[in-house]
N, CA, C and O atoms as a Maestro MAE file, in Angstrom:
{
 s_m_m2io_version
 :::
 2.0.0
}

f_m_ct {
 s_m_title
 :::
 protein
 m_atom[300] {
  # First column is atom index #
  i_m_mmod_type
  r_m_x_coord
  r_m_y_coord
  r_m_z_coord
  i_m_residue_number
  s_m_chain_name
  s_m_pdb_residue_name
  s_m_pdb_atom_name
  i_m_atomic_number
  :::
  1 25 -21.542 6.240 12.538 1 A "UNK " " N  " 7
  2 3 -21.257 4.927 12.035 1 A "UNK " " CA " 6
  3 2 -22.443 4.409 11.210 1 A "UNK " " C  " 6
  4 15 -22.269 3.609 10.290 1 A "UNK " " O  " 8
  5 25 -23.756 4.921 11.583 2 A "UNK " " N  " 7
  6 3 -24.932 4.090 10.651 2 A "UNK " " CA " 6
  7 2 -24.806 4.921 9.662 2 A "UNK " " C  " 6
  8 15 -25.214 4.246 8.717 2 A "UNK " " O  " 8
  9 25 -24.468 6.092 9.187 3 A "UNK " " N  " 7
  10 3 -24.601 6.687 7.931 3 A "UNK " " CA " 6
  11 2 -23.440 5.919 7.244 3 A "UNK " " C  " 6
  12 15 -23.746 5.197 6.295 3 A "UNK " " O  " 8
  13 25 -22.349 5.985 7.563 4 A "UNK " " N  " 7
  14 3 -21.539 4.761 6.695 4 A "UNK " " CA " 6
  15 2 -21.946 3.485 6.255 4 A "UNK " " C  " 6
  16 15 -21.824 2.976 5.141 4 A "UNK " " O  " 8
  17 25 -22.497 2.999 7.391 5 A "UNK " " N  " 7
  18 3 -22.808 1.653 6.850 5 A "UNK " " CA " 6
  19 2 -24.068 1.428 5.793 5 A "UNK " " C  " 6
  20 15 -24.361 0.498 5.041 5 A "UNK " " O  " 8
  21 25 -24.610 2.574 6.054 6 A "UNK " " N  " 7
  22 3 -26.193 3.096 5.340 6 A "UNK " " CA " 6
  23 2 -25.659 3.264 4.063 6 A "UNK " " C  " 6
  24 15 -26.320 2.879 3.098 6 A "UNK " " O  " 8
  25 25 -24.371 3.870 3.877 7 A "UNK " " N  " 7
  26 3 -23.855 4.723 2.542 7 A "UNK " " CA " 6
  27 2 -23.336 3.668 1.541 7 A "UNK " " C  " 6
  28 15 -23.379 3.770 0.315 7 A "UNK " " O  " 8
  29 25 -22.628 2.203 2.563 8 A "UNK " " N  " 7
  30 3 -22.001 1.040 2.047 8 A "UNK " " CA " 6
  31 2 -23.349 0.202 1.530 8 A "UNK " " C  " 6
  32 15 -23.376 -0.173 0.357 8 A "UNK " " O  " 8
  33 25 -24.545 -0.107 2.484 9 A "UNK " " N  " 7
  34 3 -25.204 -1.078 2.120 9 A "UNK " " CA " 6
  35 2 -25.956 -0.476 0.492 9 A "UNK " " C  " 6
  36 15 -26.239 -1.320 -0.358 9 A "UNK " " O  " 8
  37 25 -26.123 0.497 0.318 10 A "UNK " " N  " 7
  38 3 -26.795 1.751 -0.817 10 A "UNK " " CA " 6
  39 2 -25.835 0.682 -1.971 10 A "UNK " " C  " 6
  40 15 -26.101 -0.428 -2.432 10 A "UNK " " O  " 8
  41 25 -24.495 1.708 -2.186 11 A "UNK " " N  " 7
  42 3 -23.348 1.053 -2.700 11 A "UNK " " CA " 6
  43 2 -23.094 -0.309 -3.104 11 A "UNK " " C  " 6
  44 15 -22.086 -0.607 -3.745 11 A "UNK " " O  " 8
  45 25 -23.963 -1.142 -2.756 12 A "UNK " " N  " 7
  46 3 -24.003 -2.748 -3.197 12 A "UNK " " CA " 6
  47 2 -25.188 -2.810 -3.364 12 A "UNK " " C  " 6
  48 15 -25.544 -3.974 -3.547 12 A "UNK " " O  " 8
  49 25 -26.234 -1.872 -3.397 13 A "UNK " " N  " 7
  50 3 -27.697 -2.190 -3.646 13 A "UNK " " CA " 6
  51 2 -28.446 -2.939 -2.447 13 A "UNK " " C  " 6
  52 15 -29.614 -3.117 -2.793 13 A "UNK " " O  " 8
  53 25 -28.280 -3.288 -1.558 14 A "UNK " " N  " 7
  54 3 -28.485 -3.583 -0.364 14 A "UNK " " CA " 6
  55 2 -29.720 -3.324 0.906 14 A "UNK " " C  " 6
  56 15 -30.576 -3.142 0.040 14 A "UNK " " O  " 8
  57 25 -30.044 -3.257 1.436 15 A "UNK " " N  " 7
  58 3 -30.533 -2.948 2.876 15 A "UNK " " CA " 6
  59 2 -29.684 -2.557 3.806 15 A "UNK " " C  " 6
  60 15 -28.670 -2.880 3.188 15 A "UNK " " O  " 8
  61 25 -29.273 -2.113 4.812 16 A "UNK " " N  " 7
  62 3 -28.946 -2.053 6.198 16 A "UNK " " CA " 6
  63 2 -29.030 -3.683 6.697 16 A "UNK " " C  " 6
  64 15 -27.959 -4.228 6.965 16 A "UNK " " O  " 8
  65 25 -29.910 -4.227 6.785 17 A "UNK " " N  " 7
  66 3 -29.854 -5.061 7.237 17 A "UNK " " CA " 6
  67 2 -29.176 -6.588 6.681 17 A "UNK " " C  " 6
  68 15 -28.552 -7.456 7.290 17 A "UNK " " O  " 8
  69 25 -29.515 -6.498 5.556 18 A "UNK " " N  " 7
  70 3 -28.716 -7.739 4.419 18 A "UNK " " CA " 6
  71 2 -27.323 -7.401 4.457 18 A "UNK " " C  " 6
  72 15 -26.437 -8.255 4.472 18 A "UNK " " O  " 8
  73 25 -27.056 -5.785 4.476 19 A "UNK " " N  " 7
  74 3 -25.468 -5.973 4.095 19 A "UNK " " CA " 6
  75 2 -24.541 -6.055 5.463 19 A "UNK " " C  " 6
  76 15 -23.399 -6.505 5.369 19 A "UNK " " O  " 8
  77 25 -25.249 -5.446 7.202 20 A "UNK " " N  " 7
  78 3 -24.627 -6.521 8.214 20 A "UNK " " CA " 6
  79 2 -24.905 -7.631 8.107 20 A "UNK " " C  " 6
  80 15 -23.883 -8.289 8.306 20 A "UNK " " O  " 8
  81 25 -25.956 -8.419 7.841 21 A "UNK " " N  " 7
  82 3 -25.793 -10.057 7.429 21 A "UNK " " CA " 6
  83 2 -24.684 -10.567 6.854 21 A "UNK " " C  " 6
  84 15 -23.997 -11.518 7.227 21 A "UNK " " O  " 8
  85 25 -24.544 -9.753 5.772 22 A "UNK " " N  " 7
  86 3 -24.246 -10.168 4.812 22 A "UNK " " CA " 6
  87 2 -22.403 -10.106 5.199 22 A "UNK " " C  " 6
  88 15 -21.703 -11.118 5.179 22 A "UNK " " O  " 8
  89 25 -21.948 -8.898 5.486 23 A "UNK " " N  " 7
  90 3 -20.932 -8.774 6.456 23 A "UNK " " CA " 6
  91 2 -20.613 -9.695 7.857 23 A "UNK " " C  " 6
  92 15 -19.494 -9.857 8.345 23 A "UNK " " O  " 8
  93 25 -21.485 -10.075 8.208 24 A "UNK " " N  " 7
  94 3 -21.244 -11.245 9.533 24 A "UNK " " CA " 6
  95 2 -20.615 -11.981 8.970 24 A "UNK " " C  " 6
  96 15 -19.396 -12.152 8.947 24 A "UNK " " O  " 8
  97 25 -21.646 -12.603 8.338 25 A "UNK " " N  " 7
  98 3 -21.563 -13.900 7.348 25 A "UNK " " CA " 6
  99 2 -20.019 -14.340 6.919 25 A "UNK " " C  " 6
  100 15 -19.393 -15.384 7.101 25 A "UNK " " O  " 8
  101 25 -19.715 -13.209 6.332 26 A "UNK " " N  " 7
  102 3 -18.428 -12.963 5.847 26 A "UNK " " CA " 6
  103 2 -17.401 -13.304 6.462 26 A "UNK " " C  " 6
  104 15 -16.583 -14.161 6.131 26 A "UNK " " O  " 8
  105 25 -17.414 -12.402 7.709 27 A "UNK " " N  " 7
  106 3 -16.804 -12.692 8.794 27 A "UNK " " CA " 6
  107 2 -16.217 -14.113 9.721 27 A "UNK " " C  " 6
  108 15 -15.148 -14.502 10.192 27 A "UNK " " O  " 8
  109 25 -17.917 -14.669 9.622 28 A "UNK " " N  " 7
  110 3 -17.648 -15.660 10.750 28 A "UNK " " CA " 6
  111 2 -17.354 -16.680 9.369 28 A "UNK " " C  " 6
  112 15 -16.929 -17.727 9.858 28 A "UNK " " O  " 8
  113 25 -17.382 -16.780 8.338 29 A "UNK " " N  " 7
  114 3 -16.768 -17.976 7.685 29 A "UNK " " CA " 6
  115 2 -15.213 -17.669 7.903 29 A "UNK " " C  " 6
  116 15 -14.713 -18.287 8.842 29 A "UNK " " O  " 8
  117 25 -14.651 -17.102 7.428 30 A "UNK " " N  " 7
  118 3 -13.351 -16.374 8.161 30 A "UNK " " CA " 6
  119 2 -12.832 -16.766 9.086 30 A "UNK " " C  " 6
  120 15 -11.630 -17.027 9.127 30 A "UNK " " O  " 8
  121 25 -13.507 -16.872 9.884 31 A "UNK " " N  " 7
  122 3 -12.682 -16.750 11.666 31 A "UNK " " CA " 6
  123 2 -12.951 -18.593 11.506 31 A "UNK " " C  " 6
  124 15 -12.010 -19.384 11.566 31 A "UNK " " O  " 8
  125 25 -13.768 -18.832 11.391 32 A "UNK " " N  " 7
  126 3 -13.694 -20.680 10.891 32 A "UNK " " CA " 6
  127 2 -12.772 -21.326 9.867 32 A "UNK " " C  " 6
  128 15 -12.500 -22.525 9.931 32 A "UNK " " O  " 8
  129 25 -12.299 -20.529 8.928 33 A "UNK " " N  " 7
  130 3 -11.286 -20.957 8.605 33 A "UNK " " CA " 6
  131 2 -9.910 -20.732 8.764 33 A "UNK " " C  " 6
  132 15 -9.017 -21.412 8.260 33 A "UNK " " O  " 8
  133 25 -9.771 -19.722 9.507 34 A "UNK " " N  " 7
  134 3 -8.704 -19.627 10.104 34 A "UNK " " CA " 6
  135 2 -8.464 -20.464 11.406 34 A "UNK " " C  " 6
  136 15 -7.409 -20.308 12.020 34 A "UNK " " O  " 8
  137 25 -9.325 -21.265 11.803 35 A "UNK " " N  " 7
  138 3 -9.432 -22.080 12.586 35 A "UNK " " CA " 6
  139 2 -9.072 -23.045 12.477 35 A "UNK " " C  " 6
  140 15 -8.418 -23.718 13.273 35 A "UNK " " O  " 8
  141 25 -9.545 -23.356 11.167 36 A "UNK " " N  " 7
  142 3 -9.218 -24.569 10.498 36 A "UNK " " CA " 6
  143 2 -8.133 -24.843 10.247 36 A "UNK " " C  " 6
  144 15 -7.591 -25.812 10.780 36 A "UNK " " O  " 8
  145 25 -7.559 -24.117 9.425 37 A "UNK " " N  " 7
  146 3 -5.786 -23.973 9.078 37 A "UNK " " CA " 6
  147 2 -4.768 -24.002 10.375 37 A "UNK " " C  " 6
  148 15 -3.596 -24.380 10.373 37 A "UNK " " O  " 8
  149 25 -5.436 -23.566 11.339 38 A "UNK " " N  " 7
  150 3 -4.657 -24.160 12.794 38 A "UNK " " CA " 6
  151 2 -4.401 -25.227 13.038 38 A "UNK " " C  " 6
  152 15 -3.338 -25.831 13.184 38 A "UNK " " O  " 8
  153 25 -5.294 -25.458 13.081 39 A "UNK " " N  " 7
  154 3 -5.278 -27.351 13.225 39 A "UNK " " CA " 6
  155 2 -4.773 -28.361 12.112 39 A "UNK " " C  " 6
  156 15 -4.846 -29.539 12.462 39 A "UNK " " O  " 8
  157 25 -4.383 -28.183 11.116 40 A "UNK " " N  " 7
  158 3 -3.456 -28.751 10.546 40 A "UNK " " CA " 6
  159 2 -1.980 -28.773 11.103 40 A "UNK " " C  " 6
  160 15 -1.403 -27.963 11.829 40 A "UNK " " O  " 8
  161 25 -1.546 -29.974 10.526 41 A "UNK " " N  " 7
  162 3 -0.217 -30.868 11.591 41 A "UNK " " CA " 6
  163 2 0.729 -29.586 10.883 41 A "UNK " " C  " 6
  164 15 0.115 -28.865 10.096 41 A "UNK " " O  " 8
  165 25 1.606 -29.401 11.030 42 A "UNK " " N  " 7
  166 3 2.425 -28.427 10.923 42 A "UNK " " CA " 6
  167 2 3.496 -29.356 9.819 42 A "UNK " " C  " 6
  168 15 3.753 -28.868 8.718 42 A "UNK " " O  " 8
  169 25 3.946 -30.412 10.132 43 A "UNK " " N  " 7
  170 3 5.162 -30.854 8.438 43 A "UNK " " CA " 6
  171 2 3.963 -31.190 7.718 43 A "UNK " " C  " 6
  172 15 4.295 -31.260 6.535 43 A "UNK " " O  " 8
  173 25 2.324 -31.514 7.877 44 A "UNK " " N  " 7
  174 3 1.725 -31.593 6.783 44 A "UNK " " CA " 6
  175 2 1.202 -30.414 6.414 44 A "UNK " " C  " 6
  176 15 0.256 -30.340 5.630 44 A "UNK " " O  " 8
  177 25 1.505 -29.875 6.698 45 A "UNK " " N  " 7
  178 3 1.295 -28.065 5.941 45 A "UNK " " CA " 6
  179 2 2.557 -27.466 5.456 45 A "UNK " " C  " 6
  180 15 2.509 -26.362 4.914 45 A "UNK " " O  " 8
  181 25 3.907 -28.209 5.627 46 A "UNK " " N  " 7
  182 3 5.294 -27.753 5.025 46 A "UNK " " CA " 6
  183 2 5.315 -28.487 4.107 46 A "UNK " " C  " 6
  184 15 5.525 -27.964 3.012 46 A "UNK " " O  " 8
  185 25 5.128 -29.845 4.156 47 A "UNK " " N  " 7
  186 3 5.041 -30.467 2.702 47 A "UNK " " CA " 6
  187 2 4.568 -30.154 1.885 47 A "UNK " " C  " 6
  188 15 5.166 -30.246 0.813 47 A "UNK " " O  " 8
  189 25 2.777 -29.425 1.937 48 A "UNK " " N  " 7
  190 3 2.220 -28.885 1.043 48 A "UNK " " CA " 6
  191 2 2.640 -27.997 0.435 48 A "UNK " " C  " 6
  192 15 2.867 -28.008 -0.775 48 A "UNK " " O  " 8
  193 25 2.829 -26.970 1.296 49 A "UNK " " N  " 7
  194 3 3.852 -26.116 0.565 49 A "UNK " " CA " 6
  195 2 4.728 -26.114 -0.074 49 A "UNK " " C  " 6
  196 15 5.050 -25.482 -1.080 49 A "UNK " " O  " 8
  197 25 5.304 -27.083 0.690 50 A "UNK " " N  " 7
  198 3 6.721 -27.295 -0.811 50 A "UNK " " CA " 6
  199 2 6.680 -27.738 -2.209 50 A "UNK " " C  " 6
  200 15 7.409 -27.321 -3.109 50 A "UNK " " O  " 8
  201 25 5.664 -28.711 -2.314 51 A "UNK " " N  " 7
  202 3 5.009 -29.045 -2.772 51 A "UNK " " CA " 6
  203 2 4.355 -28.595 -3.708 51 A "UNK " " C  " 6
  204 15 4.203 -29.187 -4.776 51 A "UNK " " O  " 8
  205 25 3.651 -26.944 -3.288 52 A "UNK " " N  " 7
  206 3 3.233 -25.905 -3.925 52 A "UNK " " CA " 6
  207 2 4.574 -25.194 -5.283 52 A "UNK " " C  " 6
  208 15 4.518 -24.733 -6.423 52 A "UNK " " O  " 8
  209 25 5.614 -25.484 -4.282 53 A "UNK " " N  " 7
  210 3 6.796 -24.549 -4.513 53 A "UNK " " CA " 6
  211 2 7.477 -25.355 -5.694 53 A "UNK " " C  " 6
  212 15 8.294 -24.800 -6.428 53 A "UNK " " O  " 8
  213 25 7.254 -26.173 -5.792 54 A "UNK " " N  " 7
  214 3 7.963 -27.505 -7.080 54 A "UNK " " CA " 6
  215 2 7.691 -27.015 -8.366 54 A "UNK " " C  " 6
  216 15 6.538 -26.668 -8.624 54 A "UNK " " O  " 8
  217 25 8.603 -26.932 -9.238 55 A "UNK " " N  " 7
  218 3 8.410 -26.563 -10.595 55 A "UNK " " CA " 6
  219 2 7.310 -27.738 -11.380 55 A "UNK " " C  " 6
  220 15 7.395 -28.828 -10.814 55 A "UNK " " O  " 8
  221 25 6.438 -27.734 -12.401 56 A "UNK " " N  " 7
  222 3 5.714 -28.713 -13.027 56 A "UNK " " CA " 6
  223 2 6.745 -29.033 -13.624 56 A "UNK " " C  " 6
  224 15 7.695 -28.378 -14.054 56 A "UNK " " O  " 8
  225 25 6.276 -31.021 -13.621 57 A "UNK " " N  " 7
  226 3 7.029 -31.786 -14.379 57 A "UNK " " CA " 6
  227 2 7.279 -31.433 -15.727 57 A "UNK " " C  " 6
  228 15 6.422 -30.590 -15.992 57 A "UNK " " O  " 8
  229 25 7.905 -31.600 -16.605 58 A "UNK " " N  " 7
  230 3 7.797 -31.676 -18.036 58 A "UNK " " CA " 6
  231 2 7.394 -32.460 -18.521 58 A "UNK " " C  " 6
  232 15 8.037 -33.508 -18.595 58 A "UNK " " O  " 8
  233 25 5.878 -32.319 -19.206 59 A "UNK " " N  " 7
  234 3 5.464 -33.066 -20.255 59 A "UNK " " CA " 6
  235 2 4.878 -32.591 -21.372 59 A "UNK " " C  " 6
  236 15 4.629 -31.394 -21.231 59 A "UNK " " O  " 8
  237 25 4.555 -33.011 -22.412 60 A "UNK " " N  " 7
  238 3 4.433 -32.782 -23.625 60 A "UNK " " CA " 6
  239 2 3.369 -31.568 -23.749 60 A "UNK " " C  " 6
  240 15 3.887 -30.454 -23.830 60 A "UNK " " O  " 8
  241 25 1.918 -31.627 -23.775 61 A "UNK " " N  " 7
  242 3 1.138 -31.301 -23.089 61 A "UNK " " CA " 6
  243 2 1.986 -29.422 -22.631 61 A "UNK " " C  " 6
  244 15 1.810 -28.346 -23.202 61 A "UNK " " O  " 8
  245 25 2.636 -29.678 -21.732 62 A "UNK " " N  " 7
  246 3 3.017 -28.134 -20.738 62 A "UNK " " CA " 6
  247 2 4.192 -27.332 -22.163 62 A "UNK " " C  " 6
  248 15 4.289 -26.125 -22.383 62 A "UNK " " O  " 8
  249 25 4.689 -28.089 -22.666 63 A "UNK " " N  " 7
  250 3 5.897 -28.014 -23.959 63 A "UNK " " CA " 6
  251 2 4.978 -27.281 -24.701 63 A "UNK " " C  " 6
  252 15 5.145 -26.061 -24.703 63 A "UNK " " O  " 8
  253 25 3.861 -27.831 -25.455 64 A "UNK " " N  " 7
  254 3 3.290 -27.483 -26.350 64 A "UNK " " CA " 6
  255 2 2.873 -25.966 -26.270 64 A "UNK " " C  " 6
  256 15 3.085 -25.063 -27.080 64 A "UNK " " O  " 8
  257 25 2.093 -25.945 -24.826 65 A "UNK " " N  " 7
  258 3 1.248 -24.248 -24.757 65 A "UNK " " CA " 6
  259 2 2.760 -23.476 -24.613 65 A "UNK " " C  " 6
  260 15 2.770 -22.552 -25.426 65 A "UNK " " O  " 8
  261 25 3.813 -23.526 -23.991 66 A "UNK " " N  " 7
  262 3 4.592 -22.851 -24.030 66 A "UNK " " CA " 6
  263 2 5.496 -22.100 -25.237 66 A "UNK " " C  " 6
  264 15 6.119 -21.040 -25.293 66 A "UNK " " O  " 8
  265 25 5.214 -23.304 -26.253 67 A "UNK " " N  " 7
  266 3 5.472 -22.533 -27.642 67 A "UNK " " CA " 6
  267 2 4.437 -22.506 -28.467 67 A "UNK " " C  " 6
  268 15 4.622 -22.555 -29.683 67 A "UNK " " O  " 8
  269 25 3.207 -22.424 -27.933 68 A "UNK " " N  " 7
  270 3 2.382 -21.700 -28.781 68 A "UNK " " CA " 6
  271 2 2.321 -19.993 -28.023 68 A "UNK " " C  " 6
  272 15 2.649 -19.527 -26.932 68 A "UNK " " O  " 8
  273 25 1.601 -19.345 -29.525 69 A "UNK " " N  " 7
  274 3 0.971 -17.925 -29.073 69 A "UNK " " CA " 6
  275 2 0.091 -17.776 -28.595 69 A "UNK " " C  " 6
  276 15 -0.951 -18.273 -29.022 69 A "UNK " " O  " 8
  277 25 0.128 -17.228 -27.799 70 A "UNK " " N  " 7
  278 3 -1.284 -16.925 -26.227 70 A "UNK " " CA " 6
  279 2 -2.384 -15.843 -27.282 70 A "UNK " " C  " 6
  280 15 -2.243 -14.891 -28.050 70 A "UNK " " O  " 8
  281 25 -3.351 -16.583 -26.811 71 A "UNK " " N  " 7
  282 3 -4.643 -16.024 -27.918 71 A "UNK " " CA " 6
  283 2 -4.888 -14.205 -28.033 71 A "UNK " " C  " 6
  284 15 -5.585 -13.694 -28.910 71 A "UNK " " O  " 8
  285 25 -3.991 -13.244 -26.718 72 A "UNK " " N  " 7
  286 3 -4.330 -11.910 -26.775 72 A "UNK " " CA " 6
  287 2 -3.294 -11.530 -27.802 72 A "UNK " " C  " 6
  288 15 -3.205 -10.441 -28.369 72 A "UNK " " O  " 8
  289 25 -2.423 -12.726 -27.978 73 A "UNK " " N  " 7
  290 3 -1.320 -11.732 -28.951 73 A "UNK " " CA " 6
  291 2 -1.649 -12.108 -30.591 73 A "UNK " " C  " 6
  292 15 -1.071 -11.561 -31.531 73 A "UNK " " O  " 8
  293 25 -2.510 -12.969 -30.702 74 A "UNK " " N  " 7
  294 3 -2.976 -13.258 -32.185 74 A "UNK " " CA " 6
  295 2 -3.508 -12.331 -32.624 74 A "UNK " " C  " 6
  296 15 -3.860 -11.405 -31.893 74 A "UNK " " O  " 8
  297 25 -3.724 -12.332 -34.039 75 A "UNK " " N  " 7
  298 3 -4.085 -10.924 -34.841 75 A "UNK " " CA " 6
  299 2 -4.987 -11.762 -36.119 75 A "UNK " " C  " 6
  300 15 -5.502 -11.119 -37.035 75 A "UNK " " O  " 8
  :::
 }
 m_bond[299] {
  # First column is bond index #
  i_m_from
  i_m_to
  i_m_order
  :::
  1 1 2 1
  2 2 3 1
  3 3 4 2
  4 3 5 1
  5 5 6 1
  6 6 7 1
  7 7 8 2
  8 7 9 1
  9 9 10 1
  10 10 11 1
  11 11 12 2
  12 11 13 1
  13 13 14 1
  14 14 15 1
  15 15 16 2
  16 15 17 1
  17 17 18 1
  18 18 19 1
  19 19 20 2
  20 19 21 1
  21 21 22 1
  22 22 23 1
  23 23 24 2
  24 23 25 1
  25 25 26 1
  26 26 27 1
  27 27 28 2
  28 27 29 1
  29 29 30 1
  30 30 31 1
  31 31 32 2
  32 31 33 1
  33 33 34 1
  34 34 35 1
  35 35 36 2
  36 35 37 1
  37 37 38 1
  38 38 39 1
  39 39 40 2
  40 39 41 1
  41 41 42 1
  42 42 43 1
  43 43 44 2
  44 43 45 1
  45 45 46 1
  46 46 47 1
  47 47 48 2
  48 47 49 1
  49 49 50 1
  50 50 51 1
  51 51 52 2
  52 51 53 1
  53 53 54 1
  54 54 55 1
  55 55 56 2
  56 55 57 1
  57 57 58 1
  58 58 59 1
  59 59 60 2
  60 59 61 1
  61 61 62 1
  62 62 63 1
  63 63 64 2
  64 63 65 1
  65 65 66 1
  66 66 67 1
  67 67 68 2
  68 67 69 1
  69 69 70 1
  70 70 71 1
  71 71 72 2
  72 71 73 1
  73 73 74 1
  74 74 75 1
  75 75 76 2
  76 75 77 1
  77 77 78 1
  78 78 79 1
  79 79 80 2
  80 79 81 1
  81 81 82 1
  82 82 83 1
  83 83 84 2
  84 83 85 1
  85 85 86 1
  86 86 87 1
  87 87 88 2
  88 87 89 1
  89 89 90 1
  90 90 91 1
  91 91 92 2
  92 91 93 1
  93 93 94 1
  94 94 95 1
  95 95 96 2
  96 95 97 1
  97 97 98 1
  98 98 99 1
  99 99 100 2
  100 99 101 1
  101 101 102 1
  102 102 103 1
  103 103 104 2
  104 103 105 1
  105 105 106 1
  106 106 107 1
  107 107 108 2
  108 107 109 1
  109 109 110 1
  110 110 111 1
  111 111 112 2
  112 111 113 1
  113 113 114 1
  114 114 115 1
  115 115 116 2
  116 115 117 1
  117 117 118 1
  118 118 119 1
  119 119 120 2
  120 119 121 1
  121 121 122 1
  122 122 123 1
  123 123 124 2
  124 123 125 1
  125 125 126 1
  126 126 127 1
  127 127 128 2
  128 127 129 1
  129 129 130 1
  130 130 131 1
  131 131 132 2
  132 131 133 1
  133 133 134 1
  134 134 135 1
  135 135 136 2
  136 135 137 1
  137 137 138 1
  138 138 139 1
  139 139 140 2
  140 139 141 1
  141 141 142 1
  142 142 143 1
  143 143 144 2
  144 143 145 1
  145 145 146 1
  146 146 147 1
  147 147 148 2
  148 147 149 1
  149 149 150 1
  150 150 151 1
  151 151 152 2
  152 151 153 1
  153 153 154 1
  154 154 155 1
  155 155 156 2
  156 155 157 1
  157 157 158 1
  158 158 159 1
  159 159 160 2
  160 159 161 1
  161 161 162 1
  162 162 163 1
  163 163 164 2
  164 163 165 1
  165 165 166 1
  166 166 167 1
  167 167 168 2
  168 167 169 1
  169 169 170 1
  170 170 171 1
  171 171 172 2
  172 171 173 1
  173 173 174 1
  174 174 175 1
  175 175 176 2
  176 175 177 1
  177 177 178 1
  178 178 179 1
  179 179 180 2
  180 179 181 1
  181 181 182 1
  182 182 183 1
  183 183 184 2
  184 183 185 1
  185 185 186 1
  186 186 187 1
  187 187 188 2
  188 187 189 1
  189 189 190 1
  190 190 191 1
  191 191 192 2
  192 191 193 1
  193 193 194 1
  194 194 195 1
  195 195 196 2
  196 195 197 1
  197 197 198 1
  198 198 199 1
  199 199 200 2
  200 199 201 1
  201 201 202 1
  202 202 203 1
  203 203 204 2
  204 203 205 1
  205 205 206 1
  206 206 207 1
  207 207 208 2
  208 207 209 1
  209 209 210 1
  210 210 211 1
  211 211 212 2
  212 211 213 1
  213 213 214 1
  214 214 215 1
  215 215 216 2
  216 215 217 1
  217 217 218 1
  218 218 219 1
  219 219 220 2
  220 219 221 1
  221 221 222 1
  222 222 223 1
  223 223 224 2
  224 223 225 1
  225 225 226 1
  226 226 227 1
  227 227 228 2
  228 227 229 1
  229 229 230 1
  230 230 231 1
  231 231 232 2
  232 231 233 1
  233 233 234 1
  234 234 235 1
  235 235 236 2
  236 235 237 1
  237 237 238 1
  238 238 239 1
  239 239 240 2
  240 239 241 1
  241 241 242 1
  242 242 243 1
  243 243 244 2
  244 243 245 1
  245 245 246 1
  246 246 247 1
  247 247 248 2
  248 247 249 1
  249 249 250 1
  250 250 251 1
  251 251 252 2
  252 251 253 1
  253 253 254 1
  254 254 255 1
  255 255 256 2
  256 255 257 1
  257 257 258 1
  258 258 259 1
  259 259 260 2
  260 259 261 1
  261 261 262 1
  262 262 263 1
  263 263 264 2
  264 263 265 1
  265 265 266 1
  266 266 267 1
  267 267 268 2
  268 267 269 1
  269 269 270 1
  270 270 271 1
  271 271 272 2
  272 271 273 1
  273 273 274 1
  274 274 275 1
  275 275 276 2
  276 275 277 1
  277 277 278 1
  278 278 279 1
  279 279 280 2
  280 279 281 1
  281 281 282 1
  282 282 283 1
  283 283 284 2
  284 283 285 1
  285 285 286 1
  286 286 287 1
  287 287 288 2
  288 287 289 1
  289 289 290 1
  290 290 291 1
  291 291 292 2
  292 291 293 1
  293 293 294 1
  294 294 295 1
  295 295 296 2
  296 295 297 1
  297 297 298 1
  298 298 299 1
  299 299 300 2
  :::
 }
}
């Protein structure tokens, strides 16, 4: 297992030691936000979502970029 992790920390330019830090780190922000998202009320996390799920209004503004040409296809 330390030659892997030896082989990973190399691979990001790293230490052994910065890149388990650096991997904790990772980790425990993670497990805190998945924590977090628990504790939200449950219809205020369905609303959001739905919410999410709503087409944008139409306005002028959203009209416009839609009939213009997207800058990779200009020549």
């Amino acid at each position: 297992m330390r030659e892997l992790i030896d082989r990973a920390a190399r691979a990001r330019g790293k230490t052994r030691t910065d890149f388990i830090l650096d991997a904790v780190r990772s980790e425990a922000e993670q497990a805190l936000l998945d924590q977090a998202l628990l504790s939200v009320d449950h219809e205020v996390y369905r609303k959001f979502v739905e919410r999410l799920d709503e087409p944008p209004a139409p306005n002028a503004r959203l009209q416009e970029t839609l009939r213009s040409t997207p800058p990779w296809a200009e020549r």
